[in-house]
C-alpha positions, 0 to 999 in steps of 0.5 A: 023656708025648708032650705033655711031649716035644713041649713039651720039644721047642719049648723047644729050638728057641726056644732055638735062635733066639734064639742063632742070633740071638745069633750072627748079631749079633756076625757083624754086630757085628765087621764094624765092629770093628777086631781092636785094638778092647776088643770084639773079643775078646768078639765072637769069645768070642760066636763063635769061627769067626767070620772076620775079614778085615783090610783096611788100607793098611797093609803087612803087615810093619808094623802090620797084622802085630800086627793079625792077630796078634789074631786074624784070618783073613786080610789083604788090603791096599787098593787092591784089585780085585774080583777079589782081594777074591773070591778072599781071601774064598774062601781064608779060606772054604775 
């Protein structure tokens, strides 16, 4: 019995990596998604936390606003500085 639990055991932790992988590849994935593009969806299907952060030139009271409307977490029009792009990741994080 010991030997199936053990065996049972390493199952599910190479279950487990093998999603975490999944999962750290849609983060990935969506990082060159547009929220507008066709995968968008299926990437946030993969990982529903993930978020997403719109950087546009954009206003927001036009175009990006439907933009982020699909889903995501926050906007932050360009240009920015360093300093602006830090805190907006840390609202969005928080």
């Amino acid at each position: 019995m010991e030997a199936l639990g053990t065996l049972a055991g390493g199952i599910a932790h190479d279950f487990n990596n093998l999603l975490m992988g999944i999962q750290g590849r849609a983060s990935l994935m969506a990082m060159d998604l547009a929220p507008d593009h066709a995968l968008y969806e299926h990437v946030r299907a993969i990982d529903p936390t993930l978020r997403v952060l719109l950087s546009s030139g954009y206003a927001l009271d036009g175009q990006a606003e439907a933009v982020l409307e699909k889903g995501c977490s926050g906007f932050i029009q360009k240009p920015f500085t360093l300093q602006e792009l830090s805190n907006k990741i840390r609202s969005i994080l928080d």
